[in-house]
N, C-alpha and C positions, 0 to 999 in steps of 0.2 A: 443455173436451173433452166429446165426445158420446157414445165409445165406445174401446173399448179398442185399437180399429185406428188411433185418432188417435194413437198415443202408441209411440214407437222405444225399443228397447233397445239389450244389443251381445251376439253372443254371446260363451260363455266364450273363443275364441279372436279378441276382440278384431273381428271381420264385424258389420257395421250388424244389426240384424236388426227391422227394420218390421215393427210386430202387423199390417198391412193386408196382411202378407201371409199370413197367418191366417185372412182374411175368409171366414166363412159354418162356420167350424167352431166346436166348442166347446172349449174352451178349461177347462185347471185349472192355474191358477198357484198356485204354492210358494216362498214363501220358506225355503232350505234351510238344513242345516249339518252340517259331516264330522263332528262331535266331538259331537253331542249325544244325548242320550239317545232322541231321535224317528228318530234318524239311520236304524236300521232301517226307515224308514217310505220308503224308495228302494226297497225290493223292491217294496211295496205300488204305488204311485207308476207302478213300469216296468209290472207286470200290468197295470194298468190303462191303461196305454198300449198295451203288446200288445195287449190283448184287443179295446179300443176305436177305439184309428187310423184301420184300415180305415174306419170307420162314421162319423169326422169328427174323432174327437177329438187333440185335445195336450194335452201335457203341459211347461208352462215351468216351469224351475228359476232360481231366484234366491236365488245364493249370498249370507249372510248374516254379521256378523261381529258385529253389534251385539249381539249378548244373551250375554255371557261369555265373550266369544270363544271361540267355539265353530267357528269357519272362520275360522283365521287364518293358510292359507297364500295361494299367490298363484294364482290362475286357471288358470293350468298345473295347480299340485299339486290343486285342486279337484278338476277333469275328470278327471285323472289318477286319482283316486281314486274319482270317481263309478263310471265306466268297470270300473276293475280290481275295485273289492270287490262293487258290484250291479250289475253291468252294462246300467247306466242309455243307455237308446240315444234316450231324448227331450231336447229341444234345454235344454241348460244354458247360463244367460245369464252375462255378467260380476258378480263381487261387486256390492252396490249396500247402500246404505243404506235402509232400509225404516221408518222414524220419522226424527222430527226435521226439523232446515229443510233438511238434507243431503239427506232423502230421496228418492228417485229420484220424478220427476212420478206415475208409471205407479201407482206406490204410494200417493201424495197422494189420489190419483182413487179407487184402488181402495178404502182406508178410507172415504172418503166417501161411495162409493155403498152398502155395505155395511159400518156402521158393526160395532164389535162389543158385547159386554156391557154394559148400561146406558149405550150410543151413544158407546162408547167409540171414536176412532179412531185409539187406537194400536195396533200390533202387539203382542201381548204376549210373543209367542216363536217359536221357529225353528219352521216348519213349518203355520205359519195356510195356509189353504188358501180359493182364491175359484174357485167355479165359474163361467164365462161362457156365456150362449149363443151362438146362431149367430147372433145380431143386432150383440153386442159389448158387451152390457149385461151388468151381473153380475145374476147367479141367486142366488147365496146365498155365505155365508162358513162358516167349519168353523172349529174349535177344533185345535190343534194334539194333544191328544188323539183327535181324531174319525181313525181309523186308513182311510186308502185306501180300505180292501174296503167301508169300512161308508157310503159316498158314491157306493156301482154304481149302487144306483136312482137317485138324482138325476144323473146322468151319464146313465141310458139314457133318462131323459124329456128332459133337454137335445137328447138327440142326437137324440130323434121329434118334439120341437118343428119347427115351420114355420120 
């Protein structure tokens, strides 16, 4: 795979949803979870999707269950929850496995091109974050501590990129 549009998801309600149809925007994928301690980091998440939309950007969520089960209901009660407690209105994909052989291609790809600490490419926890540009290539990866707000800049260089 050459870029992040080569690679399909589902959304949270079960709809095909091809990254090509994404193309030419940038892009900040999350692997999420309702129960964790970053959990707050949806408010962060949605502003920046407000703020930036308009100018090219998204925002995918990718429910996660693998680290403590921390998102252990079922795709309904996710969204359901995104929706009612942050009024999360960027597109939430179906749960997915994010390590391991189980793990979703898109995530295979996405460690790879941006490995993390000492080229590590495993997920370490709920809420890693991978910027993309408008080309489909990753820009950079984030620490599940690195909080939304504090990724504007690189978000507003993505989006003045060519």
């Amino acid at each position: 795979m050459t870029s992040v549009y080569d690679f399909e998801a589902r959304r949270i309600d079960g709809r095909p949803a091809p990254l090509s149809e994404y193309r030419g925007r940038v892009l900040l994928i999350v692997n999420t979870a309702s129960q964790c301690g970053f959990t707050p980091q949806f408010e962060g998440l949605e502003a920046l999707y407000k703020k930036y939309a308009g100018q090219g950007l998204a925002v995918l969520g990718f429910p996660s269950n693998q680290f403590m089960h921390q998102d252990p209901g079922t795709n309904a009660e996710i969204g359901a929850f995104c929706t009612e407690k942050y009024g999360v209105s960027f597109p939430m994909m179906e749960k997915i496995d994010v390590n391991g052989a189980a793990a979703a291609p898109l995530y295979k790809w996405l460690v790879k091109e941006a490995p993390g600490l000492l080229g590590s490419t495993a997920i370490k926890w709920n809420f890693t974050k991978f910027l993309v540009g408008r080309d489909g290539r990753v820009v950079k990866r984030y620490a599940p501590l690195d909080k939304p707000e504090s990724i504007a800049r690189d978000i507003e260089a993505a989006l003045q990129a060519a």
